[in-house]
C-alpha positions in Angstrom: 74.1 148.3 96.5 75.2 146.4 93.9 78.8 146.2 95.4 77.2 144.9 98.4 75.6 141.8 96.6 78.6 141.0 94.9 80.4 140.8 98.0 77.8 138.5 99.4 77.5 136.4 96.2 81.6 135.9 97.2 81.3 135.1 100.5 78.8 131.9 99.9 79.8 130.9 96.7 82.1 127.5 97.2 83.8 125.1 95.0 82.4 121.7 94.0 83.8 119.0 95.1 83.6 115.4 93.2 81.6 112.7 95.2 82.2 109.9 92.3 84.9 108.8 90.1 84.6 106.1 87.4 86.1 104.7 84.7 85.1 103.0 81.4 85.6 101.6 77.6 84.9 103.5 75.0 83.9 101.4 72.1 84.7 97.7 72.0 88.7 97.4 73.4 91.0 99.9 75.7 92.5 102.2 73.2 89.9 105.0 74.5 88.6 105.2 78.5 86.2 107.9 79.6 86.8 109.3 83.1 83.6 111.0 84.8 83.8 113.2 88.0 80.3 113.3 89.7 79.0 116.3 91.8 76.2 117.3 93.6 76.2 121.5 93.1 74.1 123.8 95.0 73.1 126.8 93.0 75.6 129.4 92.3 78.6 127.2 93.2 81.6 127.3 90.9 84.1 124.6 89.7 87.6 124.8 89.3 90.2 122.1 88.2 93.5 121.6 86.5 94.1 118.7 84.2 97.8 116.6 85.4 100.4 117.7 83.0 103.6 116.0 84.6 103.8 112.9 86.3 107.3 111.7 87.1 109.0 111.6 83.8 105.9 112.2 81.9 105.2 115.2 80.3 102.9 116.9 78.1 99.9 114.8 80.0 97.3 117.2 78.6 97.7 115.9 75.0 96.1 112.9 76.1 92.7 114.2 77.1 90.1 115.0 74.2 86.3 115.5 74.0 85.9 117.0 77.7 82.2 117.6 78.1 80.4 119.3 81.0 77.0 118.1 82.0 74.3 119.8 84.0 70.6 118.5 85.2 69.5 120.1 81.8 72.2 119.6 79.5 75.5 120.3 78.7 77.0 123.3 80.5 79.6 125.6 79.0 82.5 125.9 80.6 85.8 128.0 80.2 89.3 126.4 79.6 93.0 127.4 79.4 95.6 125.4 78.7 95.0 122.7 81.5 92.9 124.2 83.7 89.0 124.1 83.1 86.4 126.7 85.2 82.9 126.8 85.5 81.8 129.7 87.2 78.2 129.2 88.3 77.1 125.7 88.4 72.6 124.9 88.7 71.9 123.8 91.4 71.8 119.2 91.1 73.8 116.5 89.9 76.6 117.7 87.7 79.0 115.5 86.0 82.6 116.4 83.7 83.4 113.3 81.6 86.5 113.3 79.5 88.4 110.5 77.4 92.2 109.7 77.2 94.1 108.1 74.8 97.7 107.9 74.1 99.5 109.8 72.5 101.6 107.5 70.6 101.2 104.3 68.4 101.5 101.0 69.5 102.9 99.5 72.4 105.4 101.5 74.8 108.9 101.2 73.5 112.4 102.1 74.3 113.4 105.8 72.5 109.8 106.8 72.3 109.1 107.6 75.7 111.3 108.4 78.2 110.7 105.5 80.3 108.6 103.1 78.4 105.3 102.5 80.5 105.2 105.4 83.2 103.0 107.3 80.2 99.8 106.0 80.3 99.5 102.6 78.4 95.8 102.0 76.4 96.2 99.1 74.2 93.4 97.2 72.5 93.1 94.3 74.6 94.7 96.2 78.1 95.3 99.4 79.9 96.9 100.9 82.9 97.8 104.3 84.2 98.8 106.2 87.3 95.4 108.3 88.8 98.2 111.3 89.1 98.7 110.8 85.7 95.0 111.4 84.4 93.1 112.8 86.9 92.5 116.3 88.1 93.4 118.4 90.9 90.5 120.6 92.4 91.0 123.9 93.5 89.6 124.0 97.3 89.0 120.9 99.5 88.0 117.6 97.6 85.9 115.7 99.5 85.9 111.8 99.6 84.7 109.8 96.6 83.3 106.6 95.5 85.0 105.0 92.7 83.1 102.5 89.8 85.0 100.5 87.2 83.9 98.2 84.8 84.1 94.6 84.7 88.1 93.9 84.1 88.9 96.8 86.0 91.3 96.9 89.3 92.8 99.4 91.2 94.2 100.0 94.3 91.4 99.6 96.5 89.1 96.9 96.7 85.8 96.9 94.5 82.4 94.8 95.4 81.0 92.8 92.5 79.0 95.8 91.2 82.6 97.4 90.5 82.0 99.9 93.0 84.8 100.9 95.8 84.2 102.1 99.8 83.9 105.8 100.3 87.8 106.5 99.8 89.9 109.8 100.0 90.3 111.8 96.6 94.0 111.2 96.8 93.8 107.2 97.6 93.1 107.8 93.7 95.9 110.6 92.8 98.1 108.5 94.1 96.6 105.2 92.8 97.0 102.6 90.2 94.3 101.6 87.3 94.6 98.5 85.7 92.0 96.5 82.8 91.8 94.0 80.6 94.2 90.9 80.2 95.9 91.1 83.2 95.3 87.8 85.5 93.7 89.3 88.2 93.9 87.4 91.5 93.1 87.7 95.6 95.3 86.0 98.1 94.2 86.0 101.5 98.0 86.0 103.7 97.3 85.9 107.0 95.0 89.4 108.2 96.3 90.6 104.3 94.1 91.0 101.5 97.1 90.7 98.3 95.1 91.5 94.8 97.4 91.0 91.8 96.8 91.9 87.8 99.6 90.5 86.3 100.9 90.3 82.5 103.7 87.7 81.2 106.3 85.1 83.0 108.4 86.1 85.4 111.1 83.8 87.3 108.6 84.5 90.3 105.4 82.7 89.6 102.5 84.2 90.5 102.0 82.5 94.3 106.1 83.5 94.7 105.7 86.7 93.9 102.6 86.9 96.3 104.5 85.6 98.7 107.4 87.6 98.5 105.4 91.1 98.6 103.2 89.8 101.8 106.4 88.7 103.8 107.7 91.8 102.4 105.4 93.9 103.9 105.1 92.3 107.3 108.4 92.7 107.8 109.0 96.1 107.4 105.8 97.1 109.3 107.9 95.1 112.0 111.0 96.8 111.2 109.0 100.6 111.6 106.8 99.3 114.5 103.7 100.0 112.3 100.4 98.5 111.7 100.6 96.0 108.8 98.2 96.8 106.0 95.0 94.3 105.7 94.6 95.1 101.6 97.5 95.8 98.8 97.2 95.8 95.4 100.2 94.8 92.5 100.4 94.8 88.8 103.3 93.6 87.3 103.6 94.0 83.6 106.2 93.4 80.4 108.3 96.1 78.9 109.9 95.4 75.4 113.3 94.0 75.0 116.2 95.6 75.2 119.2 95.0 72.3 120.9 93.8 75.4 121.0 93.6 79.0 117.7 93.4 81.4 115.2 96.6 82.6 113.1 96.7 85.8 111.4 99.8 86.9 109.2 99.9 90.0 106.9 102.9 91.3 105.1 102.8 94.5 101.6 104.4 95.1 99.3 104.0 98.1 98.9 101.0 99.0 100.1 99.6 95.9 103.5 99.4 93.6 103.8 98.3 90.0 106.7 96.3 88.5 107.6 96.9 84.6 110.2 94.7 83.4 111.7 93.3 80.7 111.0 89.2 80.0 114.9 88.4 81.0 114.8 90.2 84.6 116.2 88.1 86.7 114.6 86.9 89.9 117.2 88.9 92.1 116.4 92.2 90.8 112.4 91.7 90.9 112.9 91.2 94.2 115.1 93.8 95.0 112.6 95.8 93.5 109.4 94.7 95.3 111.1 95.1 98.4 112.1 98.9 97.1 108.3 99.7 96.1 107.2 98.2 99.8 109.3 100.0 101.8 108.2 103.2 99.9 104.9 102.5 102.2 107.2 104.2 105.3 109.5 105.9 103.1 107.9 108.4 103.1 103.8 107.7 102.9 103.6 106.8 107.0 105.9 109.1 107.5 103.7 112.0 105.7 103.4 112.9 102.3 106.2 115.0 101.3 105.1 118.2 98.5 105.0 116.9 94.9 105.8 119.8 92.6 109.6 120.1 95.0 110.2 116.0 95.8 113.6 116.3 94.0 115.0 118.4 96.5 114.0 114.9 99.3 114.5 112.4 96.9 117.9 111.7 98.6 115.6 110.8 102.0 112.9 109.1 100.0 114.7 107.1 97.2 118.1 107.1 98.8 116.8 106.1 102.1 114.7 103.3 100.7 117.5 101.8 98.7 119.4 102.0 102.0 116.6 100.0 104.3 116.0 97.8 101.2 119.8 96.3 101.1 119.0 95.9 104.9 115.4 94.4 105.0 117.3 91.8 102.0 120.0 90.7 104.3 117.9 90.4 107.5 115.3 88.2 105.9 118.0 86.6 104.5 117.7 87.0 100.7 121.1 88.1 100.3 123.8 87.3 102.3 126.6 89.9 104.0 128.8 89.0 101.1 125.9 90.4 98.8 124.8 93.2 101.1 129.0 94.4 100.8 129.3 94.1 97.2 125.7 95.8 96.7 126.5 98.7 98.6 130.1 98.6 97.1 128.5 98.5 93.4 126.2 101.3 94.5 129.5 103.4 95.7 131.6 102.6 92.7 128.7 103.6 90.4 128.8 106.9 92.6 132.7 107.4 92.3 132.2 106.8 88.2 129.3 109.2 87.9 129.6 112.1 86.0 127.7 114.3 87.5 128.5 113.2 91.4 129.0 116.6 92.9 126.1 118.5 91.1 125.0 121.1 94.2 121.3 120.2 95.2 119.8 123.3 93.0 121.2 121.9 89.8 120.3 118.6 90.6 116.8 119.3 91.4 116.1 121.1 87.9 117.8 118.3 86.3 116.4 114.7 88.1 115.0 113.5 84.9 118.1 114.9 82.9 120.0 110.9 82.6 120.2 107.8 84.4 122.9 109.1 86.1 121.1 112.5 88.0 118.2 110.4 88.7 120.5 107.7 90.2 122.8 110.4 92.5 119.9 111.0 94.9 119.8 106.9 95.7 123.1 107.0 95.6 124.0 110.1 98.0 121.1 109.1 100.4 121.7 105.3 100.5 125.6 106.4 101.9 124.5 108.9 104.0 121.9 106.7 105.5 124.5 104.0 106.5 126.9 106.2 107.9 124.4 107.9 110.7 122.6 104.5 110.9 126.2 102.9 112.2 126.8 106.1 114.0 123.7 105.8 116.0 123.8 102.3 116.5 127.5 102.6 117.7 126.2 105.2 120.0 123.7 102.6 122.0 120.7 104.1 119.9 118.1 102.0 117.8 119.2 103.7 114.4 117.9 105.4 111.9 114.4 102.9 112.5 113.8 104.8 115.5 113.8 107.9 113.4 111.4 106.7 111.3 109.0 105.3 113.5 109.2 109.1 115.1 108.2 110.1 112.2 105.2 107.9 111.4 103.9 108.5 115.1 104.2 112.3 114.2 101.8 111.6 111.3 99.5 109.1 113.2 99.3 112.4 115.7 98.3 115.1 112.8 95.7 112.5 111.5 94.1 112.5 114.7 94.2 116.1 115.1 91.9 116.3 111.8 95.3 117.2 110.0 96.6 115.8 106.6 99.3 112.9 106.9 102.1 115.4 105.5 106.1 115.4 106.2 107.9 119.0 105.7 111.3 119.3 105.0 111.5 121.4 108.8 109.7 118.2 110.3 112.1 115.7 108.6 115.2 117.8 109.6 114.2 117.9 113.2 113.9 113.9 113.6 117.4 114.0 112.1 118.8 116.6 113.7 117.1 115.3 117.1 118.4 111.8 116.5 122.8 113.1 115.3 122.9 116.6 116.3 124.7 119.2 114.8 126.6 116.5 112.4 123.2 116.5 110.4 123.5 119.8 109.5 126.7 119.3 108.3 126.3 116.4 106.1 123.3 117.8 105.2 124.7 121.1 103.8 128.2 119.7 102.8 126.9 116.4 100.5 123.1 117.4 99.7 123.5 120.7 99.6 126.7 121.7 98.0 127.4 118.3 96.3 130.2 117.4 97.9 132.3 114.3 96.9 131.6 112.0 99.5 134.6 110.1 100.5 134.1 106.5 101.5 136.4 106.3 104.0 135.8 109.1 105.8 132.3 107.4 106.7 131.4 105.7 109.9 131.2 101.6 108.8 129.6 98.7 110.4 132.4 96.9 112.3 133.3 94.4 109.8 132.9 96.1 106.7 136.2 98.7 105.5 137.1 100.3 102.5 139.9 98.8 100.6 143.1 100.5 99.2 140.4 101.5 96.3 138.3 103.2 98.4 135.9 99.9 97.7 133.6 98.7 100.7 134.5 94.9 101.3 134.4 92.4 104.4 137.6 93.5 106.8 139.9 90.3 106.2 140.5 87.9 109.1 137.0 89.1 110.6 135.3 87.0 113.1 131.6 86.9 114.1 130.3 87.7 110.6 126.8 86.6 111.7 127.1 89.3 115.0 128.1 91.7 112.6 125.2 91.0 109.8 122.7 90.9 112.6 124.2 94.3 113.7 123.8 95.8 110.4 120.0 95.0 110.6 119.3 96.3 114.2 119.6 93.1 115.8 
């Protein structure tokens, strides 16, 4: 008997699921904030979490969380924890709420040596903060249904708030995959056309604030043309200093949903901040439209989602006519000769996936690989009558419009994104695919299919053929037109 009631105890137990999210000070500046989850239990559910303990080159995330507290309709709960990953096994039944703080980890502001990229760890000074949500907030074992988010006054993130601070009824992973912001940033809204562009921006830049709205909101009207998409009606930006380097400039860019971030140092030039907004935008498509592509193995894709974003991002640059063909050759040609001089250019895929965060050079051989391969089957296709590579990925993001409306997550599979390639440049997919992802091939430069005025030199460098007419029919075929 008593087996039997355990058994049924089983069977209508369920997970709790957090309705609410918010965010506050703790104490008088930003060197604390205290995160708390919001639930509504029935009686005999359980809860289950894990804490983040890697987001892209951070590590050791845990560290940052203290004081986690577990609070019932009565009181404080107990609750079991192991390493990162907290359990409550029978929850009352009512409002239930797990508020934690974080901190960093380190002293003073984000520097060069002390973490491995300065910035991507979550930043809490006394008169600022930001952080990634994946960086801070917890995954739920079982479904997570959607949330309301509440921030205090100072607070942005990537979703619009009212004045109360309080956001729309968003999905949990609109903040796993989100942005935080506070503090003395200059936060502004610019209307663009059907766009709603906020901004929380630190330091000057080259771009002043209007260019730089500019920029993004042309930015992303044009590659919602380019992938035949739906432009967005709301974005959010932060742009932010990192310290000096001894010498030479730094920008870093990471994209998120419906939002990117910029960390540079004060002498970035305009060029590359631009270069890297249109980068972060086009990581809308590649590969969010497309489908979200599984976190814990994305260095095994990151030649398709880095590489072909570098790729499109040289391209969307020279059709809207921020660099010229001259430019587009010698970027692609500085991206190949980095390639040629890289010390670890033929690392097979395994390796390379266990060692992305190794150096500057592994993390750069995915752009690099994926950016070549990407214009030798877009000139291939394009030679062949077809639409390119654009076509592909508009398959793609109509694949992932379908699943939505089948009540499916937006997701992309390595089988799925194999097919569309394979469909699109049949069995010489497989090919490349095994021979320069795969095995790690040297890929040879002139063995490539080439746009019709480009060559490579005696070198093996990518210039303008000499003599070559009809440069403008030749940019304009580059970019699909």
């Amino acid at each position: 008997m008593n087996a039997l009631i355990a058994l049924a105890l089983a069977a209508t137990q369920q997970t709790a699921a957090p309705h609410s999210v918010s965010v506050s000070q703790t104490g008088e500046d930003w060197r604390i904030v205290t995160i708390a989850l919001g639930f509504d239990a029935e009686a005999g559910d359980s809860l289950a979490l894990r804490f983040p303990e890697q987001w892209g080159p951070a590590e050791n995330l845990t560290q940052l969380v203290s004081d986690i507290r577990v609070i019932g309709p009565d009181g404080p709960l107990a609750f079991e924890q192991d390493g990162a990953s907290l359990s409550v096994n029978t929850l009352p039944a009512g409002p239930v709420e797990i508020r934690y703080d974080i901190a960093q980890d380190y002293e003073g502001e984000p520097q060069w040596g002390v973490q491995r990229l300065p910035g991507m760890r979550p930043v809490l000074q006394p008169d600022y903060a930001f952080f990634a949500g994946g960086a801070v907030l917890p995954d739920f074992e079982g479904a997570v249904t959607e949330v309301r988010v509440s921030l205090p006054d100072g607070g942005a993130f990537n979703r619009p708030v009212d004045e109360a601070g309080e956001s729309a009824v968003l999905p949990y992973e609109a903040l796993t995959n989100g942005l935080f912001a506070f503090g003395a940033f200059r936060m502004e809204t610019t209307d663009v056309n059907d766009l709603a562009l906020r901004s929380a921006i630190r330091g000057d830049w080259p771009l002043d604030d209007a260019t730089l709205h500019a920029v993004t909101a042309e930015t992303l009207g044009q590659a919602a043309s380019l992938f035949e998409d739906p432009a967005f009606a709301q974005y959010f930006v932060m742009v932010t200093p990192l310290p000096e380097l001894p010498q030479g400039s730094a920008v870093i860019g990471s994209g998120f949903d419906e939002a990117f971030f910029l960390l540079a140092t004060p002498n970035a030039d305009q060029e590359n901040l631009i270069h890297t907004i249109t980068h972060e935008v086009l990581h809308e498509w590649i590969p969010r439209r497309a489908g979200q592509t599984d976190e814990a193995t994305d260095p095994a894709r990151a030649w398709f989602t880095e590489g072909f974003t570098e790729y499109f991002t040289q391209r969307l640059l020279l059709q809207t006519g921020r660099i010229t063909l001259d430019e587009y050759a010698a970027n692609m040609d500085a991206l190949w000769t980095a390639y040629m001089t890289s010390d670890v250019n033929t690392l097979p895929a395994e390796a390379l996936n266990e060692r992305l965060f190794e150096s500057e050079q592994t993390e750069r051989l995915p752009y690099q690989r994926g950016s070549l391969l990407a214009l030798h089957w877009d000139t291939i296709l394009k030679t062949e009558g077809g639409e390119g590579l654009t076509r592909v990925l508009a398959n793609l993001i109509d694949r992932a419009d379908a699943l939505v409306a089948e009540g499916e997550p937006r997701t992309l599979s390595d089988q799925a994104l194999h097919a569309a390639l394979r469909d699109a440049l049949g069995e010489r997919f497989d090919a490349d695919y095994q021979r320069y992802i795969v095995e790690g091939r040297l890929i040879d430069l002139r063995a490539l299919t080439l746009p019709e005025c480009l060559e490579a030199d005696a070198h093996a460098h990518l210039r303008i053929k000499p003599g070559s007419e009809a440069l403008e029919a030749c940019a304009a075929g580059i970019v699909g037109q």
